[in-house]
C-alpha positions in Angstrom: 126.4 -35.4 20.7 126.9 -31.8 19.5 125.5 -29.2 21.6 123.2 -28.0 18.8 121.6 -31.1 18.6 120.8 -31.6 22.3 119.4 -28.4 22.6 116.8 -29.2 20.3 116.3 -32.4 21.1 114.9 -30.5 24.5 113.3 -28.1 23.0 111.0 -30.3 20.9 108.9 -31.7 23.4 108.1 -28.4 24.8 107.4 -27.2 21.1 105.1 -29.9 20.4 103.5 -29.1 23.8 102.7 -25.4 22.7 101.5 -26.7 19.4 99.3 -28.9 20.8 98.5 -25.8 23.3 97.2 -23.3 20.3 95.3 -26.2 18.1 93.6 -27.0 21.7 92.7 -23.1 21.9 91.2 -23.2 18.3 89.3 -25.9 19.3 88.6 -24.3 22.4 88.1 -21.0 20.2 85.8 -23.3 17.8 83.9 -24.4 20.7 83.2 -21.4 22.3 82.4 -19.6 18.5 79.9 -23.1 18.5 78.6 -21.9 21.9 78.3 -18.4 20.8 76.6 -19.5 17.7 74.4 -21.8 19.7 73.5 -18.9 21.7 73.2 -16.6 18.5 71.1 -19.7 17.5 68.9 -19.4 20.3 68.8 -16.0 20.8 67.5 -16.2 16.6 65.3 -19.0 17.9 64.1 -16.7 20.5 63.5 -13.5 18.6 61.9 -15.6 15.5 59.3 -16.9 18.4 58.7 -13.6 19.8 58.3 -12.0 16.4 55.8 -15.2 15.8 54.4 -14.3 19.0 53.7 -10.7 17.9 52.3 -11.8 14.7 49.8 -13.8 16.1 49.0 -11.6 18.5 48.4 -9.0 16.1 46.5 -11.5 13.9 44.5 -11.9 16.5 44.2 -8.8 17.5 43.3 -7.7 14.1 40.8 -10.5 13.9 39.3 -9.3 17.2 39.5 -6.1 16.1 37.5 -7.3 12.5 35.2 -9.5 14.7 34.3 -6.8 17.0 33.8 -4.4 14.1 31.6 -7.1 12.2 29.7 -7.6 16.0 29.4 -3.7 16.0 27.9 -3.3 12.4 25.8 -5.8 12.8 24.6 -4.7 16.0 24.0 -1.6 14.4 22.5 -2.8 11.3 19.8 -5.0 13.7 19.0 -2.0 15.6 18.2 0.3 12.6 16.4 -3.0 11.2 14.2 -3.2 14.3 14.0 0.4 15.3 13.7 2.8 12.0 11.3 0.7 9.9 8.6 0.1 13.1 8.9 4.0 13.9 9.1 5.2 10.1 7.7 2.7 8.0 4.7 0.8 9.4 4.0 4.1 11.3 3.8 5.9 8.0 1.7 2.5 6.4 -0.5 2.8 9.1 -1.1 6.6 9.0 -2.0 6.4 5.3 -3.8 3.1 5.6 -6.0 5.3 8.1 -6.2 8.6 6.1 -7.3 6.8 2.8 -9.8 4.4 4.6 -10.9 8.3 6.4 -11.1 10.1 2.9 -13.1 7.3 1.8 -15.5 7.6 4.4 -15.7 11.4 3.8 -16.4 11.2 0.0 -18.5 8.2 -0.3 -17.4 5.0 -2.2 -18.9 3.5 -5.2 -20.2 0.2 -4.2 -19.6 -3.2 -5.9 -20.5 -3.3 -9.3 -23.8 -5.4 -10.1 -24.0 -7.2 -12.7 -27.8 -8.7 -12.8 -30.4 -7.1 -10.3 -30.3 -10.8 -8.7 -26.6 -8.8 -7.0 -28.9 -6.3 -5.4 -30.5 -6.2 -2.3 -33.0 -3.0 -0.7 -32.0 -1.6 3.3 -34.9 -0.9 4.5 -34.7 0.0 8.2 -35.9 3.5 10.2 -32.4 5.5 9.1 -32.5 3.9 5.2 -34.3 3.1 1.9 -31.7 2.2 -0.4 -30.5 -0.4 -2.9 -27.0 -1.9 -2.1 -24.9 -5.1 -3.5 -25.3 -7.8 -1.5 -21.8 -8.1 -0.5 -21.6 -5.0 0.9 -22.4 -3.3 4.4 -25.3 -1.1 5.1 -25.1 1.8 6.6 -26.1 1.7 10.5 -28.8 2.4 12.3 -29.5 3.2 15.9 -32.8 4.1 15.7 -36.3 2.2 16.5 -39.2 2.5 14.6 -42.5 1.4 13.9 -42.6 2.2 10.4 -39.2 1.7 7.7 -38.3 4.3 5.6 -39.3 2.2 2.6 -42.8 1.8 3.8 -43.2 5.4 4.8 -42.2 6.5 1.0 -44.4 3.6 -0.4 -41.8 1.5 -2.1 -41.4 -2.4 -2.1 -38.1 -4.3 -1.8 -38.1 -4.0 -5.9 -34.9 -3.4 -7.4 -32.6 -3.4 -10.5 -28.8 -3.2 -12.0 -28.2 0.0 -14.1 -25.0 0.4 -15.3 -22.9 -1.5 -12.8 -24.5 0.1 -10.0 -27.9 -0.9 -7.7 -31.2 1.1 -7.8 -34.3 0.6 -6.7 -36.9 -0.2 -8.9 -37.9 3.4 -10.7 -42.0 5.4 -9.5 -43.1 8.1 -11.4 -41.6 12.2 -10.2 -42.1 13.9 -13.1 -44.1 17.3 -11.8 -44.5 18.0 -15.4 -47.4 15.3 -15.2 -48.9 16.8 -12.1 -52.6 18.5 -13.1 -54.3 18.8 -9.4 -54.3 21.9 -7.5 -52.3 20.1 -4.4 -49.1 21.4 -3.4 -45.9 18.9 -3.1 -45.3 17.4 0.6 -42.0 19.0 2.1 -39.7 16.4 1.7 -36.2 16.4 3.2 -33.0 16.2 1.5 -32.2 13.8 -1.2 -35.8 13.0 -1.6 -38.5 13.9 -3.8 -42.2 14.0 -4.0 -43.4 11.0 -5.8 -46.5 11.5 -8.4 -49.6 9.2 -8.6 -51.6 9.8 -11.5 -51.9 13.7 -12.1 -51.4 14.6 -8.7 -48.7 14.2 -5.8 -49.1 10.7 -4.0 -48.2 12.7 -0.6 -45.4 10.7 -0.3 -41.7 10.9 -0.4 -39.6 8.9 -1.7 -35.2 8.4 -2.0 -34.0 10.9 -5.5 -32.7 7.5 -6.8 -35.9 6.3 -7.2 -37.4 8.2 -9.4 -38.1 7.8 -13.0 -37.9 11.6 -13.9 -37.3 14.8 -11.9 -38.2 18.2 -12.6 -34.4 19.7 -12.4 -30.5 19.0 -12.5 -30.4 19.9 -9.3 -32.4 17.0 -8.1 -30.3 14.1 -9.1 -28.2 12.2 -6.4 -24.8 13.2 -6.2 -22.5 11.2 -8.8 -25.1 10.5 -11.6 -25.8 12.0 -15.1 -28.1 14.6 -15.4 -29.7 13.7 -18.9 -32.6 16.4 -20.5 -35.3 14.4 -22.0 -36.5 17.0 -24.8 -40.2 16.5 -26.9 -41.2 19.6 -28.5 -39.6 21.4 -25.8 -38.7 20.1 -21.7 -40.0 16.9 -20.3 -38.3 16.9 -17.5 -33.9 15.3 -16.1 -33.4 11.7 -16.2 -30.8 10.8 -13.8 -28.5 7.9 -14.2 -25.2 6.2 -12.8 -22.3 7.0 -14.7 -20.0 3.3 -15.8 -16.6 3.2 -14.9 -16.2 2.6 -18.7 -16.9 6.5 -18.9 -14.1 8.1 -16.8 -16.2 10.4 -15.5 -17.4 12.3 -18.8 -20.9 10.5 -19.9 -22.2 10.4 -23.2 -24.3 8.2 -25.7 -21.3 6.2 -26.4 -20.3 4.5 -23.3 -24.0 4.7 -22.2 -25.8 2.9 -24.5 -29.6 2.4 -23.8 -29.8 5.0 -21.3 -32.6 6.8 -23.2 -36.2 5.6 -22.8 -38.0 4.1 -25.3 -40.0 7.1 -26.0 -36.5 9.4 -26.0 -34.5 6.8 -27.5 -32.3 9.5 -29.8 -29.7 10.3 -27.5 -27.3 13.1 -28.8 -24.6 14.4 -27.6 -24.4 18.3 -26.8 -21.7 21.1 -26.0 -22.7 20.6 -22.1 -23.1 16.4 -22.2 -25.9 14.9 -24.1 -29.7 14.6 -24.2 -32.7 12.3 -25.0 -34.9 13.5 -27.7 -38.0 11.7 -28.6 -38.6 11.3 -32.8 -42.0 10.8 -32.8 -43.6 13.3 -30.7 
């Protein structure tokens, strides 16, 4: 055999051998690029769980956050709820619940409105002679007596429903009737000398209840002052004033106030009067 030939003929084993050698080191290169890429894998795996990681726990942070904001607000919205209104609100209700029903008290109050005398009633106790609606309160009285005040001015329980509002049946004032040298009893504020005949009965009786009075000046506080006029003065008929009026009488939202002697009733520059045709 040549020599040629037998050197390769040894030399071809050992070739095959390194050929086998390098594809075994690619595979050995493939298996550690698989083991790198399995780590590169894992390492992905384990950065993609710590990014989930920090996204939930910034979720839930944030919803912590938003829940504890929410808890906050609210908490802040109850307190103002049950704090401002109590101290602003129902104090201020309160203060003007208490200053109207006090203003009230200080300027009087028209009672309920009458509509037959049947809704009246008379208080007649040792402080009080007056004609009130049934459904509403008298006035108190600490006092004990012996004699009323209705009994001491000479007046029965009689009473009647002028214009919405209760009086006591009307007695004769009018000094203009008065012929007998007797001077008027003193009577005390917001009453008036009542007249019997042609003289002065001696007796006193509540402003509301009389029939006429001599002046302006002596009607109760709140009613008309209305001139009664027959060939000159015959005295001031007083009268309650209807809501229907708004405060300004006249003949047209007082219809029948006149007497049926003074039945013309005329209005005037300063309110209105009751004339009498025939005298």
């Amino acid at each position: 055999m040549p020599r040629a030939c037998t050197l390769a003929h040894l030399l071809w084993p050992m070739l095959v051998l390194l050929a086998c050698s390098d594809d075994g080191a690619a595979a050995s290169g493939e298996g550690s690029a698989g083991d790198g890429g399995s780590e590169t894998g894992a390492a992905t795996q384990t950065s993609s769980a710590a990014s989930t990681g920090t996204a939930s726990a910034a979720s839930s942070g944030s919803e912590s956050a938003s829940a504890s904001g929410t808890s906050d607000a609210t908490g802040s919205a109850s307190d103002a709820t049950t704090t401002d209104p109590s101290a602003d609100g129902s104090g201020s209700s309160g203060d003007a619940t208490t200053d109207a029903s006090t203003s009230a008290g200080d300027t009087g109050t028209v009672g309920t409105t009458c509509d037959h005398f049947v809704d009246c009633t008379v208080v007649d106790d040792c402080c009080t002679c007056a004609a009130i609606h049934v459904d509403d309160e008298p006035p108190a009285c600490a006092i004990d007596c012996d004699v009323t005040a209705c009994e001491l001015a000479g007046l029965d329980d009689g009473v009647q429903c002028e214009f919405g509002t209760c009086q006591l049946d009307p007695v004769a004032c009018d000094p203009s009737q008065v012929l007998c040298d007797v001077a008027p009893p003193a009577c005390a504020e917001g009453t008036l000398p009542s007249v019997d005949g042609s003289c002065w009965s001696g007796l006193c009786v509540p402003a509301e209840a009389c029939d006429v009075v001599g002046d302006c000046s002596d009607c109760p506080p709140g009613q008309a002052c209305i001139p009664l006029l027959a060939e000159g003065p015959q005295g001031v008929l007083c009268s309650p004033v209807p809501e229907v009026c708004k405060g300004l009488p006249g003949c047209t939202c007082m219809p029948g106030v006149c007497p049926d002697e003074f039945s013309a009733c005329v209005d005037t520059v300063d309110g209105f009067q009751c004339e009498c045709l025939l005298c």
